[in-house]
C-alpha positions in Angstrom: -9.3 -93.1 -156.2 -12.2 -90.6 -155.8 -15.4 -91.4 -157.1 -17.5 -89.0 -159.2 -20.5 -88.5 -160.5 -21.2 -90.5 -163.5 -24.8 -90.1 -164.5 -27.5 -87.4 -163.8 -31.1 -88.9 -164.5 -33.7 -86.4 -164.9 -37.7 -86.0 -164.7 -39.5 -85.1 -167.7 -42.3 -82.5 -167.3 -41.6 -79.7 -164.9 -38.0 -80.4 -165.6 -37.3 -80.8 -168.6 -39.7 -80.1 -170.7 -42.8 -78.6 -170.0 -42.5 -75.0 -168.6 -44.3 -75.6 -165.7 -45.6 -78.8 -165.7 -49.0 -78.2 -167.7 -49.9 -81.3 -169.5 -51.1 -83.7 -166.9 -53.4 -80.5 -165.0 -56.2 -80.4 -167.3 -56.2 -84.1 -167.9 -56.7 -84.7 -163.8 -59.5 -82.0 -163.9 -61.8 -83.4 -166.0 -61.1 -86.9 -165.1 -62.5 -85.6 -162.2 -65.5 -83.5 -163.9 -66.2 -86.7 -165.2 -67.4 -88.1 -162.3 -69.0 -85.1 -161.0 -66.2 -83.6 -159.0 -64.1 -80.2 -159.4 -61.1 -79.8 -158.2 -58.4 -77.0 -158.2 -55.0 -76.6 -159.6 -53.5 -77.0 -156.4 -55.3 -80.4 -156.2 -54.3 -81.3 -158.8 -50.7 -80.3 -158.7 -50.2 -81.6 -155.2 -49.3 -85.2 -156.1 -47.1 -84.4 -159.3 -44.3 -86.7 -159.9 -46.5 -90.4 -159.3 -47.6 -92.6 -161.7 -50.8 -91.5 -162.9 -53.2 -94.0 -161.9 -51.5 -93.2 -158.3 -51.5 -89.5 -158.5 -55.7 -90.0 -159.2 -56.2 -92.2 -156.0 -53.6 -89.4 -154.4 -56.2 -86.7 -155.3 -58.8 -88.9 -154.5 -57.8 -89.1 -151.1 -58.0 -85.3 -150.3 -61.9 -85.4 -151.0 -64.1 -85.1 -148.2 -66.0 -87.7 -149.1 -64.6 -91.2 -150.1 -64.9 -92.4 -153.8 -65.3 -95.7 -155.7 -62.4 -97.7 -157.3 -65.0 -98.0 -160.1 -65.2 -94.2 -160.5 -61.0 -93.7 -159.6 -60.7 -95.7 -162.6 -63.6 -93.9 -165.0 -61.5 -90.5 -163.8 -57.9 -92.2 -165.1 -59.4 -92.9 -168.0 -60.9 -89.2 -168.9 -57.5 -87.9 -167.7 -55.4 -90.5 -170.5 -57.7 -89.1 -173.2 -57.1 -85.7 -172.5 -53.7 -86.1 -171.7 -52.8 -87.6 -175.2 -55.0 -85.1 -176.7 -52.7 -82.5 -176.1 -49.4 -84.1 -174.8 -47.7 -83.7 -177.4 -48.0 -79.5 -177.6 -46.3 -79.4 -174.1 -42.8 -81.2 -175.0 -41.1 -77.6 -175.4 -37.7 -77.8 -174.1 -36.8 -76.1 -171.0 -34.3 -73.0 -170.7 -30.8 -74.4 -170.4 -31.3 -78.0 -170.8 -30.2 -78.8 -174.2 -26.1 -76.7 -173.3 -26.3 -78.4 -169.8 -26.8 -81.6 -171.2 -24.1 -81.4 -173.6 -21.9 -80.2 -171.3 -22.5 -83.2 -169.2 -22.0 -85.7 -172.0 -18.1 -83.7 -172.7 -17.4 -84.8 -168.7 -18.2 -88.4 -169.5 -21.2 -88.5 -167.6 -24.8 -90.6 -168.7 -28.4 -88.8 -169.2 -31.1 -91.3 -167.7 -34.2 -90.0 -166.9 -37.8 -91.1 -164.9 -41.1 -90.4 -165.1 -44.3 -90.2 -163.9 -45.9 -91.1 -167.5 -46.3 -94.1 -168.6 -44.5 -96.0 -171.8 -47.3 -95.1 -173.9 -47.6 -91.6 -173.0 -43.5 -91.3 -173.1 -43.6 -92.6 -176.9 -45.0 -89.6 -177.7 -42.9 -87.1 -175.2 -39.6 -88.9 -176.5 -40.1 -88.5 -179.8 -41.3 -84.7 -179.7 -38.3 -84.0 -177.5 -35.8 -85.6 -180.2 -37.2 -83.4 -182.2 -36.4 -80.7 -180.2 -32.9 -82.0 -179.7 -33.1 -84.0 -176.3 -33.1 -87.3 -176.2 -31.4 -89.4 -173.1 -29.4 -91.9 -172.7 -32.0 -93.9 -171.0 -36.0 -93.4 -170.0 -38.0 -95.9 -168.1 -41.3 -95.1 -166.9 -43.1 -95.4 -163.8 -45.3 -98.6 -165.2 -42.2 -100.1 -165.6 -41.5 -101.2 -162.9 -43.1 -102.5 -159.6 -43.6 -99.5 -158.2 -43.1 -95.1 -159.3 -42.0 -92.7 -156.9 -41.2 -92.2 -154.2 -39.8 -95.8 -154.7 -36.1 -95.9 -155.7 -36.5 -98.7 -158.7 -36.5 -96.3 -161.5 -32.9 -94.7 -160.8 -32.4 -98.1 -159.8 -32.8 -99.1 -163.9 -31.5 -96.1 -164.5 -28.0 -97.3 -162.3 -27.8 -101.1 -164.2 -28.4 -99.9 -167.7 -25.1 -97.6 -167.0 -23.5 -100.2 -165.0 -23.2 -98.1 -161.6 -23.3 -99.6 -159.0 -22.4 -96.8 -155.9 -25.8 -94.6 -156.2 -23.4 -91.8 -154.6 -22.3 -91.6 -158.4 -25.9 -90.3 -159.5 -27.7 -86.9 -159.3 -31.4 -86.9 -159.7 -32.7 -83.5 -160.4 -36.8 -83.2 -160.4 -39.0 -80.2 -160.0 -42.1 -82.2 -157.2 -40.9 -83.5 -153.4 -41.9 -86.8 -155.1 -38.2 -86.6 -157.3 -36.7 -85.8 -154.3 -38.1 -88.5 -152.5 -37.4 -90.7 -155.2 -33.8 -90.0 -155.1 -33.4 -90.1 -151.1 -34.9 -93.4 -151.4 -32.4 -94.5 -154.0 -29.4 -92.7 -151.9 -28.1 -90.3 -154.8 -27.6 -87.1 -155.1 -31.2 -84.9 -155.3 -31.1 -81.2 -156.8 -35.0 -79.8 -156.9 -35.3 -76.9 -160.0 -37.3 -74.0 -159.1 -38.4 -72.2 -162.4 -40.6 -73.8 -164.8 -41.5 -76.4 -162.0 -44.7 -78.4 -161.3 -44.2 -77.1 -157.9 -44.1 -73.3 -159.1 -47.0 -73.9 -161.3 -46.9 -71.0 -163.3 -46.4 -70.8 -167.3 -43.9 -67.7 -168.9 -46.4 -65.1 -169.1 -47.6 -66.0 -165.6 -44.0 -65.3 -164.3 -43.3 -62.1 -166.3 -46.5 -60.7 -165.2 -44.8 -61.2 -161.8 -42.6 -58.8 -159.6 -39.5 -58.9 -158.3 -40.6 -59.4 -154.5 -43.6 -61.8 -155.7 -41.8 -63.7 -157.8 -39.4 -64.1 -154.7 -42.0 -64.7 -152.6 -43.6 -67.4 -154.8 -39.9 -69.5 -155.2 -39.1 -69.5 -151.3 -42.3 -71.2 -151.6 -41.1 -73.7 -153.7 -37.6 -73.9 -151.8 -39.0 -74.7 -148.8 -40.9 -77.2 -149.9 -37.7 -78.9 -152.3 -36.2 -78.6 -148.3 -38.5 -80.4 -146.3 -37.9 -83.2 -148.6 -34.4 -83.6 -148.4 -33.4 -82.0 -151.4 -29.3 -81.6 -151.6 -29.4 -78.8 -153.8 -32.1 -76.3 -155.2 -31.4 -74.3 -158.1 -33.3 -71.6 -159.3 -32.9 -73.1 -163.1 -31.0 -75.5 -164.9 -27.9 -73.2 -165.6 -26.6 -74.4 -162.3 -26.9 -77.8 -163.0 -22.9 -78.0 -164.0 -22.2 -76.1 -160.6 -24.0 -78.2 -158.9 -22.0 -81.6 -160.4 -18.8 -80.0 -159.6 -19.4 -79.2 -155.8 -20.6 -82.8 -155.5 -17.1 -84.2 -157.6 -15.6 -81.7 -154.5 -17.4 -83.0 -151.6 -17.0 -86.7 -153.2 -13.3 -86.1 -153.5 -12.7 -84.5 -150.1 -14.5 -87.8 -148.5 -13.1 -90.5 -150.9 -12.6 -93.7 -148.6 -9.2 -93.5 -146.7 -8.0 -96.0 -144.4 -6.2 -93.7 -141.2 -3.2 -95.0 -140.2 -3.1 -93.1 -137.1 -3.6 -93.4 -133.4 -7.2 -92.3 -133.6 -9.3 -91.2 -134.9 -9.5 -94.2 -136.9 -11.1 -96.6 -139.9 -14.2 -97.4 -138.9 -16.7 -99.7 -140.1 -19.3 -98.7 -141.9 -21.7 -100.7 -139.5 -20.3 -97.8 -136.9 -21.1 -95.0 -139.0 -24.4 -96.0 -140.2 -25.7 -96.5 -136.1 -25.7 -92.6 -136.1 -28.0 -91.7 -138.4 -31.0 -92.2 -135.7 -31.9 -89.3 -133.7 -32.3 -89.8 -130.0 -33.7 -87.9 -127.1 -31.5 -88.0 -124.0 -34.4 -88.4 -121.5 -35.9 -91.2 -123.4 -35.9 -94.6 -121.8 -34.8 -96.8 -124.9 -31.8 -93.9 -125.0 -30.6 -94.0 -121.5 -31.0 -97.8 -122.0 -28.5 -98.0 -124.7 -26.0 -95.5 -122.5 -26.6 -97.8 -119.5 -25.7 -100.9 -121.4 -22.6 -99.1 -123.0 -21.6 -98.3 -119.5 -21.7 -102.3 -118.1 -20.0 -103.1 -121.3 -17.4 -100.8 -121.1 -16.7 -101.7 -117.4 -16.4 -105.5 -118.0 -13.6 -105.2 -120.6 -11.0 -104.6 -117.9 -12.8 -104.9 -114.8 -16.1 -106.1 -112.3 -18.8 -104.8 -110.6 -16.5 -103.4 -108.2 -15.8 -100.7 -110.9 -18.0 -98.0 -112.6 -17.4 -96.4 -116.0 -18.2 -92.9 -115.9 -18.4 -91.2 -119.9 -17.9 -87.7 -120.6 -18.6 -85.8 -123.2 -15.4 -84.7 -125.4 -12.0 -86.3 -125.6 -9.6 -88.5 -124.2 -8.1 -85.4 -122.2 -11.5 -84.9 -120.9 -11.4 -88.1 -119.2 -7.7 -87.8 -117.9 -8.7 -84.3 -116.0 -11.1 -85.7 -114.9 -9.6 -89.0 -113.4 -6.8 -86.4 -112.1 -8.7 -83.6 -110.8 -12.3 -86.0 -109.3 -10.0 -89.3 -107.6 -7.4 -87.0 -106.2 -8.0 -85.3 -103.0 -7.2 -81.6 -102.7 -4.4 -82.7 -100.3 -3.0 -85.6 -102.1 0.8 -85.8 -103.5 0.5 -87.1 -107.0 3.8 -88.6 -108.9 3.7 -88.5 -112.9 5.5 -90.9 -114.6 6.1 -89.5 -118.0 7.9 -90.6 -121.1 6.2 -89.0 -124.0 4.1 -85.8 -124.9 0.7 -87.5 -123.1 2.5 -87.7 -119.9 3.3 -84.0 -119.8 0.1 -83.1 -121.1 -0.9 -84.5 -117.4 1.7 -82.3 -116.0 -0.2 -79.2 -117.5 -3.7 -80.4 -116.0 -2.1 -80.6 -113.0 -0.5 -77.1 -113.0 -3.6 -75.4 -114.4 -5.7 -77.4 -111.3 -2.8 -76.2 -108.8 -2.3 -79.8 -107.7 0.8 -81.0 -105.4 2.8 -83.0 -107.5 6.1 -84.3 -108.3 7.0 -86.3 -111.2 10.1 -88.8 -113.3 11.0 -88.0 -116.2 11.9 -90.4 -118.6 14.0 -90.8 -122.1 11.1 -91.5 -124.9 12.6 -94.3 -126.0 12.8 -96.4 -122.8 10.2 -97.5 -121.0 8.9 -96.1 -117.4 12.3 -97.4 -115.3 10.6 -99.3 -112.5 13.8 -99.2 -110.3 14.1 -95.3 -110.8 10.3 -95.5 -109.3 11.1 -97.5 -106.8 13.9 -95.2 -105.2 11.5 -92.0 -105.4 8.8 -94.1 -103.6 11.7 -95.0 -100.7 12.4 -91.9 -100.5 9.0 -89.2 -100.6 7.0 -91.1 -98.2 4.0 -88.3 -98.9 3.4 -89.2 -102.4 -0.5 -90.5 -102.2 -1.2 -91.3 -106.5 0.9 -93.0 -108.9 0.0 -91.9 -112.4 1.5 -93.2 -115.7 0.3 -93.9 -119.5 0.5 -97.0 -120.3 0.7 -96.7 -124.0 2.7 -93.8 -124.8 1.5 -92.2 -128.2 4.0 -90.2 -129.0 5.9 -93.1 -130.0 3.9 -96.4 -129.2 6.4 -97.2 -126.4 4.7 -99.5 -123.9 4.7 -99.2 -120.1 4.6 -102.1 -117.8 1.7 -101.8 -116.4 1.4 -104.5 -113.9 5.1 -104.1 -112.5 4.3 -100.5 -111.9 0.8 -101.1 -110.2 2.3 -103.8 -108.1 5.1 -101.5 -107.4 2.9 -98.3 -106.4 0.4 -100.7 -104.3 3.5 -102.1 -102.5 4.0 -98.8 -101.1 0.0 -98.2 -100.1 -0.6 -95.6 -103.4 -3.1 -95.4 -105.4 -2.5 -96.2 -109.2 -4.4 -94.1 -112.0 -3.7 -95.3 -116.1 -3.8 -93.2 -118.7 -4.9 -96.2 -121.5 -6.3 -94.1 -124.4 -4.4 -95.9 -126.8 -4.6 -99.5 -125.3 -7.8 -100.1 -123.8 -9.6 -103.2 -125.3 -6.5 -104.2 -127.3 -4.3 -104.8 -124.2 -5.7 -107.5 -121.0 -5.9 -105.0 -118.4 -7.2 -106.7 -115.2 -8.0 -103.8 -113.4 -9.1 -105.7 -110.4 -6.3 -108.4 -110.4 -3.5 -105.6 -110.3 -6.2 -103.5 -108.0 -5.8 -100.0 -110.2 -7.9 -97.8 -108.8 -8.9 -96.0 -111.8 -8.0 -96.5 -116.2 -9.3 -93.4 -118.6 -9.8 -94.1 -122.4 -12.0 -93.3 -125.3 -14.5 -94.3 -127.6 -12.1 -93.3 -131.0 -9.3 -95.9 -130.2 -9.1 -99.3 -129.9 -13.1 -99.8 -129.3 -13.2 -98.6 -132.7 -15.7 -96.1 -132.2 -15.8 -92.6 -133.2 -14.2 -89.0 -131.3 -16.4 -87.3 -128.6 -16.7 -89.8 -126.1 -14.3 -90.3 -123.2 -14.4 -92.3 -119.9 -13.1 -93.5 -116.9 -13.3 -96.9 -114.9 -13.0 -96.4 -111.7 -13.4 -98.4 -108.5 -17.0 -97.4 -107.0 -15.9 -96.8 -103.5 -13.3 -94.3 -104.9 -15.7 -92.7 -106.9 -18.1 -92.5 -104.0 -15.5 -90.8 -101.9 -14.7 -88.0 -104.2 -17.4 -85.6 -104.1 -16.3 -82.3 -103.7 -12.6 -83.1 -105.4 -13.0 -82.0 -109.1 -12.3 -78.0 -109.8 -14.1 -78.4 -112.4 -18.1 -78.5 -113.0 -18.2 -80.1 -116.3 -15.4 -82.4 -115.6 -16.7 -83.2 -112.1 -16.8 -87.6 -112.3 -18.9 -87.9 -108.9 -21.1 -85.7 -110.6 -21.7 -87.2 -113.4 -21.2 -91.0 -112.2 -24.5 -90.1 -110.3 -26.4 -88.4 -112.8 -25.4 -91.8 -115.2 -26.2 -94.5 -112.7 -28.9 -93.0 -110.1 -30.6 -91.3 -113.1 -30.8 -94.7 -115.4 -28.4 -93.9 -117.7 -29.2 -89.8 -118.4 -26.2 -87.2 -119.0 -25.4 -84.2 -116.2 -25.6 -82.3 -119.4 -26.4 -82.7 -123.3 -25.5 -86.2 -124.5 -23.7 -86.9 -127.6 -26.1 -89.3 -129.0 -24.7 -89.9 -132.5 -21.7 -91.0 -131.2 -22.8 -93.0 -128.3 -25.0 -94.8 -130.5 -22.0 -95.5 -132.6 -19.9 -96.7 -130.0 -23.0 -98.7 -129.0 -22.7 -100.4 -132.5 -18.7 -100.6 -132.1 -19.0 -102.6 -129.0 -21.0 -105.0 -130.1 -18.5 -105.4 -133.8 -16.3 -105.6 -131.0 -17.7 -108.8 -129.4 -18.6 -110.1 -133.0 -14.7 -110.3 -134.2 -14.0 -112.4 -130.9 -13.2 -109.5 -128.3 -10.2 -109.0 -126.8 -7.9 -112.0 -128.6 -9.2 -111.5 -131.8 -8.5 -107.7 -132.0 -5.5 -108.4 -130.2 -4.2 -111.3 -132.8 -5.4 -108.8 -135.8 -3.4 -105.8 -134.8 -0.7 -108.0 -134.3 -0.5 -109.5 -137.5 -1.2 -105.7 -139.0 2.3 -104.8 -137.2 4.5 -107.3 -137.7 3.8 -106.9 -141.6 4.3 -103.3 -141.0 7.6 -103.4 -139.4 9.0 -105.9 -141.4 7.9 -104.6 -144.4 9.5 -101.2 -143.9 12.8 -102.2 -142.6 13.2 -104.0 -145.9 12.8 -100.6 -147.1 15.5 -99.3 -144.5 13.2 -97.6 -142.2 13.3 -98.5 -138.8 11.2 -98.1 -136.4 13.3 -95.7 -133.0 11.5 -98.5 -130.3 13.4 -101.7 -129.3 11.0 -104.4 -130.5 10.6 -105.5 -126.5 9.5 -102.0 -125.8 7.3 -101.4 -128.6 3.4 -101.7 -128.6 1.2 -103.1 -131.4 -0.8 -100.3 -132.0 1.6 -97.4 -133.3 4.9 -96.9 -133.9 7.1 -94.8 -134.6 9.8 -94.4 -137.6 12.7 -92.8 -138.7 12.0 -90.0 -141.3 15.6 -90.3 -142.2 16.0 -88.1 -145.5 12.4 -88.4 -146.0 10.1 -85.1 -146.8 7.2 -85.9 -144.4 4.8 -83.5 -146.6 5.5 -85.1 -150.0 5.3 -88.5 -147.9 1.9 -87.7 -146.6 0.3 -86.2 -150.0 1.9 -88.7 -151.7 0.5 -91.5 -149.2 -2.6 -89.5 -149.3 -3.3 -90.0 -153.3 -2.7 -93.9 -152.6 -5.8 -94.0 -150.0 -3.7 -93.6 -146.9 -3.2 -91.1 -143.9 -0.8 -91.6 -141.8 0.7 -89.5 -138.8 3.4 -86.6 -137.9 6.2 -87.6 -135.0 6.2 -86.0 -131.9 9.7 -86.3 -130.9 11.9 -83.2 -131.6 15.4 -84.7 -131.0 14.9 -86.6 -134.4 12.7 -86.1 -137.3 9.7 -88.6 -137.6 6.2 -90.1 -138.6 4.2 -92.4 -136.9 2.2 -95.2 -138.3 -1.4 -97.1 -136.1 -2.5 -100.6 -137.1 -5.8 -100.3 -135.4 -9.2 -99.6 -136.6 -10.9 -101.4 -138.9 -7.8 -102.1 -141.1 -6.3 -105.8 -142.1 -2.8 -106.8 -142.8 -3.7 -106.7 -146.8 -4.4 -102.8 -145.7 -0.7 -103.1 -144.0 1.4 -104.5 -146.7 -0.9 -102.4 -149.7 0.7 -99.5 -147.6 4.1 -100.7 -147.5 3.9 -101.3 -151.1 2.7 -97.6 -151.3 6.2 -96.2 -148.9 8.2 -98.1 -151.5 6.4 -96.5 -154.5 7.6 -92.8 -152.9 11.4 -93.9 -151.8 
């Protein structure tokens, strides 16, 4: 079920009350008169949103000369009397609030609010405010708690009195870059006001004495500065509030957790997701560290130092026109093997790189017939590459691998694998069965997200194929140099988001138990699966010896797949469209970070829709 937002906790002056944030200015001035110092406005506005005592040691810290704690304290102390000498004639509420409010409170949602005040001066502020008609659901004040802004521990309160417990269910809306950074810090929702803020700084008249274009000028001002902090939203006043709340409901609903039932991309975990939020230059030594241990890491799955991975940025395609078009010689015979819509998608690369091939062409329901390879092999002596997939995902057939191999290398040819959809969930001994060469990607059984590709390839092959690829980007000599003479650095621009993610996926990777333990989980995930659904009556179009645990595919039967996949959709599931056009249906994947609770939850959701 989509979360929503379920409380919006506001600031007090600037924001709510208070056109323009007025109260605290004259109280800092002659706190600081007091000692013998003037200050301007702008000083005095520049820290708005601390606690008090904090926004005096703020100010204090722009002098250009250093002053006492002694007279930081004697300036706090002016500033409290003044402030409470005239708090209470700045608690006017602001344009909008009162109707925004209410119609927050008819969607269910809670008012909290935070401040830069302290109890004592709130007692005042809250009471006026009632008055006025405003009065929140909650208020805790920046002496409160251990520490004000930019800390997160008021919306913090704010989130326990109402019982929330996912901050991505709050909205803090402020009018200094201290709200903002309040609410960053807390990781909610941040909307920074514009009119009648601190950070505009001007009172009614002030604005109406304004034009048009300076008036403009004077709020791009404030926008920018709401930006550089982080600010989600920025509204000009708090009419947009509700607009605001229901773009957020939108975005919340359009990303509410799913678990993908597909061949990739996939569920990941959220440890993989977070590893991207660090920026990284590509030419950076700790960067092209992390790509060079990703690379060794890779390559030791399936194989030994014999072997190089090479990535590329983009796709699993990317790395299988590249495998084709770099390890192939420009004279080379190449024999496809295909039994499913990824083998013919070779047959295309090959056809747009004007390659000589020749290929078999296999039912997709039946594996790769080894004996049907064999007599091809007898009789086209010039046939140099043997290329198959050895997970078809079209349907989740699987392709004997090491027959095949052993079969091609009986014969002298070299043996290219397509294992997108089996790498690191399959023991592929590349070395043992001598492939020369195994594409993948980073969005499959690794776990990791889409835009990273690669290859593992035997270094001497590599080594010979300068000059082979038609393709620049695509060229893997190229780039294999680049990666591994340059320390780990990218031909071209790096995906760094996602490498540090698959970075992060490798090592969840070797934390479940590598290779066995993802192996025994997918397992378990289909076996529920199947046996779950053919109670149902819905049978997967694979004989169970031929079938891989990774995806498969079923029968649509009478099935509409569209009311199946919106249907499956509203339970927290996505699954997958068949390939096959001789019969109609949908395919199911068991990898990614999903469990076989996940498995039978979504059986018990099929049955639901039958």
């Amino acid at each position: 079920m989509a979360k929503t937002i379920k409380t919006v906790i506001f600031d007090w002056a600037g924001t709510t009350v208070d056109y323009g944030c007025f109260a605290p200015i004259k109280g800092f001035i002659d706190g600081f008169k007091s000692i013998g110092i003037d200050i301007t406005n702008e000083m005095a506005r520049k820290p708005m949103g601390l606690l008090k005592i904090d926004h005096i040691r703020a100010i204090a810290a722009m002098l250009p000369e250093p002053i006492s704690e002694e007279q930081i304290l004697k300036a706090y102390e002016v500033f409290e009397e003044t402030l409470f000498a005239n708090i209470e004639q700045h608690c006017d509420i602001k344009d909008h609030v009162i109707e925004t409010i209410a119609a927050l409170r008819e969607q269910g949602i809670k008012i909290g609010s935070t401040t830069g005040y302290t109890a004592a001066m709130m007692e005042r502020v809250l009471r006026k405010a009632k008055e006025h008609g405003f009065s929140p659901d909650f208020c805790i004040s920046a002496d409160q708690v251990a520490k004000g802004r930019p800390y997160p521990y008021m919306i913090w309160h704010n989130l326990m009195q109402f019982g929330i417990s996912d901050p991505r269910e709050a909205v803090k809306v402020g009018d200094t870059a201290a709200d903002i950074a309040e609410g960053k810090n807390a990781d909610c929702w941040t909307a920074g006001v514009i009119m009648g803020s601190s950070e505009l700084g001007l009172t009614r008249a002030e604005v109406a004495a304004l034009s048009e274009t300076e008036l403009e000028d004077r709020k791009a001002i404030v926008r920018a500065a709401y930006y550089k902090a982080g600010a989600d939203y920025i509204i000009d006043d708090m009419n947009e509030l509700l607009d605001v709340v229901a773009d957020i409901n939108r975005k919340l609903a359009q990303n509410a957790a799913r678990k993908l039932l597909t061949p990739g991309p996939l569920t990941t975990r959220p440890a993989v997701k977070r590893a991207m939020l660090t920026d990284h230059c590509t030419w950076d030594d700790t960067y092209k560290a992390i790509t060079t241990s990703v690379l060794n890491d890779i390559t030791h799955i399936s194989a030994n130092d014999d072997y190089a991975a090479v990535l590329l940025q983009g796709s699993g395609s990317y790395a299988v026109e590249a495998m084709i078009n770099s390890l192939c010689g420009k004279s080379e015979k190449i024999l496809f093997l295909v039994n499913g819509e990824y083998g013919r998608r070779m047959l295309t690369i090959a056809d747009d790189s004007r390659r000589y091939y020749e290929c078999l062409v296999f039912d997709e329901t039946l594996p790769i017939d080894t004996a049907a390879v064999k007599e091809r092999l007898q009789k086209d002596g010039d046939i140099d590459v043997v290329v198959f997939v050895h997970c078809e995902t079209t349907t989740g057939i699987i392709n004997p691998p090491a027959e095949l191999t052993k079969l091609a290398k009986s014969y002298g040819k070299k043996v290219f694998v397509d294992a997108m959809s089996s790498f690191a969930a399959y023991d592929i001994d590349m070395p043992g069965l001598d492939i020369d060469a195994l594409a993948a990607s980073s969005n499959k059984c690794l776990e990791g997200l889409p835009g990273l590709a690669f290859v593992i390839a035997k270094k001497t092959l590599i080594k010979r194929s300068c000059g082979n690829s038609l393709s620049h980007s695509l060229d893997l000599f190229d780039q294999y140099q680049s990666l591994y003479a340059g320390g780990g650095k990218f031909r071209f621009t790096s995906p760094t988001n996602v490498l540090l993610a698959l970075r992060q996926a490798l090592d969840e990777y070797k934390k479940e138990g590598g290779l066995p333990a993802r192996r025994k989980r997918y397992l378990a995930n289909h076996e529920i699966l199947v046996r779950g659904l053919e109670k149902l009556g819905i049978r997967s179009i694979i004989a169970p010896e031929h079938q891989s645990y990774i995806i498969t595919t079923f029968e649509l039967g009478n099935l509409n797949f569209a009311k199946l996949y919106e249907a499956l959709k509203s339970d927290g599931f996505i699954i997958y469209p068949g390939k096959l056009t001789s019969m109609p249906t949908f395919r199911l994947g068991n990898i990614g970070d999903v469990y076989p609770e996940d498995m039978a939850n979504l059986v018990a959701a099929i049955e639901k829709c039958i």
